[in-house]
C-alpha positions in Angstrom: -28.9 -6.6 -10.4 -32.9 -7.1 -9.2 -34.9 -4.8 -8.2 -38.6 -4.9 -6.8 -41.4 -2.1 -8.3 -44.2 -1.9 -5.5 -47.7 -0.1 -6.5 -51.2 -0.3 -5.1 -53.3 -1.7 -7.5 -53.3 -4.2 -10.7 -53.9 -1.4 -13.3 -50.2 0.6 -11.9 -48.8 -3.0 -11.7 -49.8 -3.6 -15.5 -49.0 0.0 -16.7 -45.4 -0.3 -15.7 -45.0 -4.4 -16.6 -46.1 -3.2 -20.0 -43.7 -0.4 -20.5 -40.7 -2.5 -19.0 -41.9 -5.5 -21.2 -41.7 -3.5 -24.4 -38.5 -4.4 -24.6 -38.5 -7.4 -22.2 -41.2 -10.1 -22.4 -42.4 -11.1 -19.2 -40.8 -14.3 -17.8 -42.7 -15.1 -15.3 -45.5 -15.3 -12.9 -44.2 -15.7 -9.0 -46.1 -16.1 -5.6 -45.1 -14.1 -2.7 -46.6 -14.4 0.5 -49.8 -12.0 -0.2 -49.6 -11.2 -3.8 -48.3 -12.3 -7.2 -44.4 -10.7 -8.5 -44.4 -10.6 -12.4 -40.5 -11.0 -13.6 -39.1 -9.3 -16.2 -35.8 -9.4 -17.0 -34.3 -6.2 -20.1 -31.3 -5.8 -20.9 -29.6 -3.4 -19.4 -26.7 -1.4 -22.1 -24.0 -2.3 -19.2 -23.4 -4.3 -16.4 -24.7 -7.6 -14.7 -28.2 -8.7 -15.9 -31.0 -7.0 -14.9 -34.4 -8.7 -13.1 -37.6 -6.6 -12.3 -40.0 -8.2 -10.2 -43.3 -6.0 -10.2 -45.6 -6.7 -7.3 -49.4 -4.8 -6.8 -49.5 -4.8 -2.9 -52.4 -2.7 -2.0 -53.3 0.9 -1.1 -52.0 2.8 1.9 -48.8 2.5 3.7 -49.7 -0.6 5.5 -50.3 -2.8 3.1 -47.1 -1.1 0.8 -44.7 -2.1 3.7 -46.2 -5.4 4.5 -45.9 -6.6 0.8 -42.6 -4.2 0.2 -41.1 -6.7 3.3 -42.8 -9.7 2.1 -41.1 -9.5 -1.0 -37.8 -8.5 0.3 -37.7 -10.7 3.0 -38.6 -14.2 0.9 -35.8 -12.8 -1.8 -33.1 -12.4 0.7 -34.2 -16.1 2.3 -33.6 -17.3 -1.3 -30.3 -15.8 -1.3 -31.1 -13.5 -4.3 -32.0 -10.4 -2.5 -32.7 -7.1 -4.1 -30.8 -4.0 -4.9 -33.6 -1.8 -5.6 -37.0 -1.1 -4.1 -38.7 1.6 -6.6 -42.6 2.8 -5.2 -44.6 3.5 -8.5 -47.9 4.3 -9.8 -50.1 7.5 -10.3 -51.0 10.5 -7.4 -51.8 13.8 -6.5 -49.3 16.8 -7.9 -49.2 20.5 -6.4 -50.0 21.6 -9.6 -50.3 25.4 -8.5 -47.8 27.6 -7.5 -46.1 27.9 -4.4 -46.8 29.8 -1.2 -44.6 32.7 -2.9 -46.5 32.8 -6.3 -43.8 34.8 -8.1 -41.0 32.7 -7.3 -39.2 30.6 -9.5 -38.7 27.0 -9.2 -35.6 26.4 -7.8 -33.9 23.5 -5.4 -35.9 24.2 -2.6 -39.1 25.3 -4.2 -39.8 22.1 -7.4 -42.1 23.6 -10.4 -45.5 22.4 -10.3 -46.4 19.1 -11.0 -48.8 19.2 -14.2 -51.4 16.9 -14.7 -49.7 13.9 -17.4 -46.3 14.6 -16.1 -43.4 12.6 -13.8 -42.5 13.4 -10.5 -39.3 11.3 -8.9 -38.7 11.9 -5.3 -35.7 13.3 -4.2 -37.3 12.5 -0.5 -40.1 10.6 0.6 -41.8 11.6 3.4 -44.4 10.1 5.9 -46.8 13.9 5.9 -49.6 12.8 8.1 -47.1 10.5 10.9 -47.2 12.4 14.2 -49.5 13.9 16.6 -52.3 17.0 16.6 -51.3 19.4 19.5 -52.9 22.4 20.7 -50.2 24.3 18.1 -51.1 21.9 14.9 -49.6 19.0 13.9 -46.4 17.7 15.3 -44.4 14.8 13.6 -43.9 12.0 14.9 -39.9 12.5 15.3 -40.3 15.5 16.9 -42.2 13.2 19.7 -38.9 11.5 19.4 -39.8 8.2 17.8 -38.7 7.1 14.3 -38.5 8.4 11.2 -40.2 10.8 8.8 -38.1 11.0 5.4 -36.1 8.6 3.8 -33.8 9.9 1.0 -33.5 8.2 -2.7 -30.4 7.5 -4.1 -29.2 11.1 -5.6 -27.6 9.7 -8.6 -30.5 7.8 -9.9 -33.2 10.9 -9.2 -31.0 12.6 -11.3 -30.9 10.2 -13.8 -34.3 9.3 -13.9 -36.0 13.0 -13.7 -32.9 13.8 -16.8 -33.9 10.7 -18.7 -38.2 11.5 -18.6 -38.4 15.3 -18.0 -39.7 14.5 -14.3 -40.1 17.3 -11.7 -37.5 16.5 -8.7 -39.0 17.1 -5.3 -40.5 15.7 -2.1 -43.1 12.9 -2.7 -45.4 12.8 0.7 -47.3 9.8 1.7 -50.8 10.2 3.4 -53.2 7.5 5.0 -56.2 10.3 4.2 -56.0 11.5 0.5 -56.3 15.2 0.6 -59.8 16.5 -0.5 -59.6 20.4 0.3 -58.1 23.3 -0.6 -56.8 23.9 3.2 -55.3 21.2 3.9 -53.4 21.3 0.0 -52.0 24.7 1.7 -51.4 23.6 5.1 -49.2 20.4 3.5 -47.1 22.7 1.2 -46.9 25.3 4.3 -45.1 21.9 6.1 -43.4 21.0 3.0 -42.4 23.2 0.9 -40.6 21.3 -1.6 -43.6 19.2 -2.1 -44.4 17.9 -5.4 -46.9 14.9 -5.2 -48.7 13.1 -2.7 -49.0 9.6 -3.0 -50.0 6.7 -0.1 -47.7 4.1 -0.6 -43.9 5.7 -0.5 -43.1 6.0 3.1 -44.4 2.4 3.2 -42.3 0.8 0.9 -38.9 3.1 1.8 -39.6 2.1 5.4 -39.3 -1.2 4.6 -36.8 -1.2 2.4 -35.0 0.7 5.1 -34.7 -2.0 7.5 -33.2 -4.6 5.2 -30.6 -2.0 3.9 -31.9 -1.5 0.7 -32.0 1.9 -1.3 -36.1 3.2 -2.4 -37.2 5.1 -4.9 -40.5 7.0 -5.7 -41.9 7.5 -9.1 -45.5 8.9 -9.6 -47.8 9.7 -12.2 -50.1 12.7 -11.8 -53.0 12.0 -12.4 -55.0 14.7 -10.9 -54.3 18.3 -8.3 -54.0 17.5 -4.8 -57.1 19.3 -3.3 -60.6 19.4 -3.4 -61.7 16.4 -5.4 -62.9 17.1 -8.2 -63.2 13.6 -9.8 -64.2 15.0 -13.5 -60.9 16.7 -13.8 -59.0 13.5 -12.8 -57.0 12.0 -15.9 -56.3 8.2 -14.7 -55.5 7.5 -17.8 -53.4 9.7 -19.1 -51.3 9.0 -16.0 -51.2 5.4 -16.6 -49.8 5.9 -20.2 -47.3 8.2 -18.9 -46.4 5.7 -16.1 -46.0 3.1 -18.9 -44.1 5.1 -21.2 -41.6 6.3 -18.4 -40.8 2.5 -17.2 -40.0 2.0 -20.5 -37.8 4.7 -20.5 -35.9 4.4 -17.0 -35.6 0.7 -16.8 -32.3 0.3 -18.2 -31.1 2.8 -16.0 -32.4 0.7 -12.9 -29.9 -1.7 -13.9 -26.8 0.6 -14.4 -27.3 3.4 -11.7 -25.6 1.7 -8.6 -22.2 0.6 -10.5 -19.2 3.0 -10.6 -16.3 2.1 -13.8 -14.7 -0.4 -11.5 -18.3 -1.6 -11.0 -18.5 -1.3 -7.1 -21.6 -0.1 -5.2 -21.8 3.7 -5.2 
């Protein structure tokens, strides 16, 4: 089983190396066309062996589905491709309520995403892809061109929002971080199942898409999507949690895709 973690920047790269390596001493130190893959390989409590390659490919979707595909593609040349493409690192949560403030959280309306905590993405969806028309914005499929969402394996959201108390819900990648309080409430207006905002997700899904293999999102809140208010952020906090939670989910990276007769699911 292998399986390639994609964030933006060193500092995600090293929070989740060191919470996988608690258990799992890095191996090794790889080059990839455009960046640097640090192997680890834990022991998973069933099935084959587990290697984690962790790669930092830059911020925005761009650069998360060029090195998302760089990686993929030089694996699956070597003849050792991967099963698993996980997008990880800290973001933006909807940390206030929903459009209908005395509603309850329930599967189409996540609870709000608190700064410190886990989100996992049950969907991961490009928010800003699409067109501004006279009406408001317009996504790009309903132009009818590509794709919007891309869907993470059920059984492993569950397992992974069970295993680190994670809110479950939609995970939306932006090229423009949002930085008022309007455009907070026009995205959860769009989406509301909306639990994070991130930059990178659609990226790497995308391009896990095209070479068949499953995605998952796993962010870090580090501070409220809306205006930016750069005191209240808590980067670090995040990162511990984003260490702490990789060293809590990665068995389960290694076990989640095997049935008892130990088939793909």
């Amino acid at each position: 089983m292998r399986v390639l973690i994609v964030t933006a920047v060193p500092a995600e790269r090293d929070a989740v190396v060191r919470g996988i390596g608690a258990t799992a001493p890095e191996v090794a130190e790889l080059p990839v066309p455009g960046g640097m893959i640090h192997r680890l390989s834990p022991v998973p409590p069933a099935g084959p062996p587990l290697t984690v390659d962790v790669l930092a490919a830059g911020v925005g979707p761009a650069a998360a589905a060029a090195g998302t595909a760089a990686a993929l593609t030089a694996a699956a040349v070597a003849r050792t491709p991967y099963d698993l493409a996980v997008s990880a690192g800290i973001g933006g949560g909807f940390t206030t309520a929903r459009p209908s403030p005395t509603a309850r959280p329930t599967a189409e309306r996540p609870a709000p995403a608190r700064l410190g905590s886990i989100v996992v993405a049950d969907a991961i969806v490009a928010a800003d892809l699409g067109a501004e028309t006279p009406d408001g914005f317009t996504a790009v499929t309903d132009l009818g061109f590509g794709t919007v969402e891309h869907l993470p394996p059920a059984p492993l959201v569950a397992a992974v929002a069970e295993a680190t108390d994670a809110v479950r819900g939609t995970v939306l990648t932006v090229s423009t971080v949002t930085g008022s309080a309007e455009r907070a409430a026009e995205l959860l207006r769009r989406h509301p199942r909306a639990a994070a905002e991130a930059m990178e997700g659609f990226g790497v899904a995308e391009a896990a898409a095209a070479q068949s293999v499953p995605a998952l999102e796993v962010r870090a809140i580090s501070n409220a999507v809306g205006p930016r208010d750069r005191a209240a952020w808590r980067i670090g906090e995040a990162l511990e949690a984003l260490t702490s939670t990789f060293g809590t989910i990665a068995p389960l990276l290694g076990t989640w895709t095997l049935d008892p007769e130990g088939t793909r699911q």
